[in-house]
N, C-alpha and C positions, 0 to 999 in steps of 0.2 A: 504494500500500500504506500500511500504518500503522505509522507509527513509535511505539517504547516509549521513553520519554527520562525522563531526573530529571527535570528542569523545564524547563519553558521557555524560561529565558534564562541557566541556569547549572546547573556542575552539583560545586556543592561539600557535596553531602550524602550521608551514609552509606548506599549504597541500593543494592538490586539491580537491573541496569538490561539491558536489549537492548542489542545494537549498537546504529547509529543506524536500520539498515535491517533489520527483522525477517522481510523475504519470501526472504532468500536462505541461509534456514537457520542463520545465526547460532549460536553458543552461548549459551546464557543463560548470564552470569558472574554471580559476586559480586565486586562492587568498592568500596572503599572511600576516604576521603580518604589523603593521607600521613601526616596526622597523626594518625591514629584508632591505636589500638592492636593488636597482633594478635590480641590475643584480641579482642576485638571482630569482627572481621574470620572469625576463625575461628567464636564464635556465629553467625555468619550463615552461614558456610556449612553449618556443619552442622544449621541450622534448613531452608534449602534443600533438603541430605541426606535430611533429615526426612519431608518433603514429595515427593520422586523417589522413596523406598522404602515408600510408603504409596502412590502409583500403582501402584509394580511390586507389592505384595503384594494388590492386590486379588483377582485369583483365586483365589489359597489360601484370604486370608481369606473370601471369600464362598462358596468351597465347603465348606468347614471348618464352619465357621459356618454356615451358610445352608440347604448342599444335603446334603452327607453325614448330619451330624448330625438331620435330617429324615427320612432314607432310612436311617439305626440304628434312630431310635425307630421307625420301620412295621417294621422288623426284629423288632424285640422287642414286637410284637401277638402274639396267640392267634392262631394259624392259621386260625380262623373271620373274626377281627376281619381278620385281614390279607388274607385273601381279599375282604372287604367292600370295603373301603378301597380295594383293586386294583381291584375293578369298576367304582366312581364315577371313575375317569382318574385319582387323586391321586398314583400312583406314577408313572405317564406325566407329570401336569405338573411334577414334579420334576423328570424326566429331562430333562425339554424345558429347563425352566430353568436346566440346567447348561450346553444345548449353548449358550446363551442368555447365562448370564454368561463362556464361552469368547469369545463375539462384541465381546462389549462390553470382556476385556480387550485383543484387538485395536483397538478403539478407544486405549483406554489408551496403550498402548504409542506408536499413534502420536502420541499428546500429549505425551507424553515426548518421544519422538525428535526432536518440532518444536521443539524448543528445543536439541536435542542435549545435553541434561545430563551431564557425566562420559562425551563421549565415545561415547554410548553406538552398539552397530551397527544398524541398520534392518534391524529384527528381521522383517519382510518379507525385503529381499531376499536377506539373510545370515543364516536362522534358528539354523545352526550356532555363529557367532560370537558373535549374542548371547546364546545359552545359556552360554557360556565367561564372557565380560562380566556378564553378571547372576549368576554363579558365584563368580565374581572380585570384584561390588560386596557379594553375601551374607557372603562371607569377609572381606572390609575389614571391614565395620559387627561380623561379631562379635568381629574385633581388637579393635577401638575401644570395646568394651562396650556398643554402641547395640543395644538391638531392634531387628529388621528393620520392625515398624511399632507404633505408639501406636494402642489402639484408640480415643481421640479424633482420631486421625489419620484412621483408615478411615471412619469415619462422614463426615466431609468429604466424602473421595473419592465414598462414595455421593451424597451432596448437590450434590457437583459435576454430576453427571449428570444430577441435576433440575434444575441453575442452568441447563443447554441446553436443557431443554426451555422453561423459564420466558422464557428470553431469545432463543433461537432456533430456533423450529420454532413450524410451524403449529397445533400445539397449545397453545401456552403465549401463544396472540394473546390470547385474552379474559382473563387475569390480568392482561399487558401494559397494558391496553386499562384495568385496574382504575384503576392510578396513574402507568405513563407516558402513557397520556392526558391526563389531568386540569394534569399538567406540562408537556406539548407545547402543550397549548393555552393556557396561563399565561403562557408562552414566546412563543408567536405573539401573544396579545394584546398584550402587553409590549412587541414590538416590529413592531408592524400595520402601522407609517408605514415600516419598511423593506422593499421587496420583496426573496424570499429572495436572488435573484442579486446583492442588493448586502449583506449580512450578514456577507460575510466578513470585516470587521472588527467582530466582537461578540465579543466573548471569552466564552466560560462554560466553567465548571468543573464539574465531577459528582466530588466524591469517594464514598468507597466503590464504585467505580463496577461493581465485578464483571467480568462475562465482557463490560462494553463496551456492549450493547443500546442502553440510553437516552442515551447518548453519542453511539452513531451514529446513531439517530434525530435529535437535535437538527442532527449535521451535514448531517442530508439537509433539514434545512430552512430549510439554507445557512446558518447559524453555523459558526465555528470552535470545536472544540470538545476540551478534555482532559479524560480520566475520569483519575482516582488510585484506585490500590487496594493495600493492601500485602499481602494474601495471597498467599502463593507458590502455593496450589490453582487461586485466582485469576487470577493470573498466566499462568502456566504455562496456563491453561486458554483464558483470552482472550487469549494469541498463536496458539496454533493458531488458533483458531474467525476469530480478524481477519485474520491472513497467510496462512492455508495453504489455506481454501476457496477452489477453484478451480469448480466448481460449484453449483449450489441441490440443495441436499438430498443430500448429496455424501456424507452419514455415516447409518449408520442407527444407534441405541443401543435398548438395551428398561431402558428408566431405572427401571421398578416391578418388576422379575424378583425385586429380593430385599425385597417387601412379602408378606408370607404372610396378613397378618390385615388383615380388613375389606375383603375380597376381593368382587368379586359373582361374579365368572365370571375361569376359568384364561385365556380369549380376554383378560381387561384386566390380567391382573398382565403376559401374557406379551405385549403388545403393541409392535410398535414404531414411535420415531419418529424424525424423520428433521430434518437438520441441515446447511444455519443455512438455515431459509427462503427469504432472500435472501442475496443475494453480498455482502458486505463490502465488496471493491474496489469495486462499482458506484455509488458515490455522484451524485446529481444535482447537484451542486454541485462536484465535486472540484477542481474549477482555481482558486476562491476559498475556499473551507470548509476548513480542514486540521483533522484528526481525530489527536491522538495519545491515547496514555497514561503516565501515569507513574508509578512505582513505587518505594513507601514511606511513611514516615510521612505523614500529611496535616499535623498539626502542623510538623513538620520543616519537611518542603517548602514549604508554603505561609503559614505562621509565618515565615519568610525576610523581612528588609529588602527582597529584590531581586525577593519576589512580591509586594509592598504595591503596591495601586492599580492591579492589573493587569488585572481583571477588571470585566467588564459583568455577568456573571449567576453566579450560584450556583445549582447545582441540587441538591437533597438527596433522597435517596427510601429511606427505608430505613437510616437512617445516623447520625441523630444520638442513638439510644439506646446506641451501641459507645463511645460517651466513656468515659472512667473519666469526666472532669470534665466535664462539656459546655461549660464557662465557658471552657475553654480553645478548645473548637473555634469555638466563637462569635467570642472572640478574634482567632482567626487568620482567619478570614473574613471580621471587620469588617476588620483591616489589609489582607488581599487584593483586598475592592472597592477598585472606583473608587466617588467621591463619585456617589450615585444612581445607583449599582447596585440590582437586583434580587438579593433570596433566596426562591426556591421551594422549600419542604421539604412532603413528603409521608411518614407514617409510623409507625406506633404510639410506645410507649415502654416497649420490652423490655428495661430496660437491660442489658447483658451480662453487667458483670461484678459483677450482684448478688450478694451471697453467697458469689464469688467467693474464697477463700480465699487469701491474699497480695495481691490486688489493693481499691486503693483505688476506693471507687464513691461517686458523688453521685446520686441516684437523687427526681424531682421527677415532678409530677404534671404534668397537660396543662396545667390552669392555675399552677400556678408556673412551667412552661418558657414560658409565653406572657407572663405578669409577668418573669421574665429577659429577656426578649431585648427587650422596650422598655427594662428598667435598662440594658443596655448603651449603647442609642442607634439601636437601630433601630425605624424607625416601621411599625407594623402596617397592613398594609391592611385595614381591617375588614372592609371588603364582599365581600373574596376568603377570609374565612375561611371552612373547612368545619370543624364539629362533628365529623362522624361519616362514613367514605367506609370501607366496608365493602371490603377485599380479602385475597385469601390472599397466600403468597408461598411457593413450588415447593410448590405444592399437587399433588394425585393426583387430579383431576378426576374421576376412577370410583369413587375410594374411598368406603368406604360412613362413613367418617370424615373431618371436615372440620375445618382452626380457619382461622378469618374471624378477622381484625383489627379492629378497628373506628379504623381508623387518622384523625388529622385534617390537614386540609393547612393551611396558612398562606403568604403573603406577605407580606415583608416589604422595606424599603428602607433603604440607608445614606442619608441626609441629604446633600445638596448641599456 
């Protein structure tokens, strides 16, 4: 199985963390140093909080939202127009789509439950109790003055549903295929002289690493390998999907139910897919390759004296536009290699928190982030540079709307 850990080799940072063994149901805690404060301590949990009551509110919100409020407005047509409307199937694919997002809270819940957050009862086998329990967590949160969820909360949760497809199911192979290709095989060239079964001492890192995909890819190609990722959605998302698949295609979700527009046919909003393609435990390598992840800041963690010089490879995909600064994550990557290490980054430059109101953003173009990172001291591989590598990221493959990245990749090296 896959262990969730702070770090590596210590574990003196403020983080949300697994047991050390995440297959036998564990709780997800928030834990803290001694000397952290307790409001700090308390921030975290109730960002956690945050995040378990924005899983459990998905039904509501997306019926509210999504289904009902769809099936008012056919309400309030002309009795001509609504008998129209009725003809073409659009009140049936509503309907479908409710029984549709009922499924997919099932899902939900068991994502929760894998982590057992606050307790909660397996809303399977004891449906009674955790209606009392979810009754009981609605009643706390409106003590405490929290909303039961932020709707920048829920838009996650849906997104979340596209990161499985993006990252595990047979559908989401030719996105994969877009940019962890192109990184698998940067990866293998890098290190050709070593056959996979003796790889297991190459360290690489994936921060941002998400629901885990291109992390376990590298480790099936007999690297040892840690992803970071400090989202709780995230989190919380990739321990189920790594610990708790006991079969291929174990899960079914219908990830586009609640896309209404740019629809071609009610057969592809209402379709479903099925989850994780392959088995997580199954690695080809497992007896030399260890596969964790870790959780929390990537600065933090890997900005650390005791993560300097640790690592053989950095992998980035998707990740270095989240900087506020990127000067810092750069930073803590140079101190993290070992002397000639590789960094593979693939990825546009969205930065996140442009515009962002209270947040500080540095925000550079393709050619000044590629002028920064020689200032720092990393030597560019020219001949591995790509201009221009066209990919989506939790795209909707049927929709009749699309946005392509036009993302670039680079290699780069710490110096001897």
């Amino acid at each position: 199985m896959h262990s969730h850990t702070r770090s590596p080799t210590s574990s003196n940072h403020h983080l949300h963390d697994h047991d050390e063994d995440c297959a036998g149901g564990e709780r997800l805690r928030v834990t803290a140093d001694g000397d952290c404060e307790a409001s700090e301590q308390e921030a975290e949990a109730n960002a956690l909080m945050d995040v378990v009551a924005a899983f459990l509110s998905y039904k509501t919100f997306v019926l509210n939202s999504g289904i009902y409020r769809r099936l008012h407005h056919i309400d309030e047509l002309s009795e001509r127009h609504r008998e129209i409307v009725s003809s073409l199937g659009t009140i049936d694919k509503i309907k479908n789509a409710e029984k549709l997002v009922r499924e997919n809270y099932k899902f939900v819940l068991g994502l929760v439950h894998s982590s057992s957050v606050g307790e909660m009862p397996n809303p399977v086998d004891d449906p009674e109790e955790f209606k009392r329990w979810y009754q009981s967590f609605c009643e706390s949160r409106t003590r405490a003055g929290s909303a039961m969820a932020k709707s920048s909360h829920m838009e996650k949760v849906l997104s979340t549903l596209k990161q499985f497809v993006r990252d595990w199911s047979e559908e989401g192979e030719r996105e994969r295929a877009q940019t962890y290709g192109p990184i698998l095989q940067a990866l293998e060239d890098e290190f050709a002289h070593v056959a996979p079964r003796d790889r297991g001492n190459i360290h690489v890192l994936v921060p941002g690493a998400g629901l885990g995909r291109l992390a376990f890819d590298i480790c099936c190609r007999g690297f040892s390998c840690q992803g970071n990722e400090f989202s709780y959605f995230m989190l919380l998302a990739s321990n189920f999907i790594l610990n708790k698949s006991e079969v291929v295609n174990q899960h079914t979700i219908y990830p586009f139910v609640h896309q209404f527009s740019n629809v071609v046919s009610a057969s592809d909003q209402l379709r479903a897919v099925r989850v994780p393609d392959v088995l997580p435990s199954e690695m080809p390598y497992a007896e030399t390759a260890r596969f964790s992840m870790s959780a929390g800041d990537f600065i933090e963690i890997y900005g650390a004296e005791d993560q300097w010089a640790q690592w053989d490879a950095i992998v980035t995909c998707f990740f270095m536009d989240t900087a506020n600064n990127v000067l810092a994550y750069l930073d803590a990557m140079w101190n993290a290699m070992k002397p000639g290490a590789v960094w593979i980054n693939i990825g546009p430059l969205l930065w996140h928190f442009d515009n962002i109101e209270g947040e500080s953003s540095i925000e550079l173009t393709r050619d000044e982030f590629v002028a920064l990172v020689t200032k720092v001291g990393f030597v560019m591989e020219e001949q591995q540079f790509k201009k221009r590598i066209s990919a989506t990221y939790t795209a909707n493959s049927r929709s009749m709307l699309q946005y392509t990245y036009h993302s670039f990749m680079c290699v780069a090296r710490k110096p001897e």
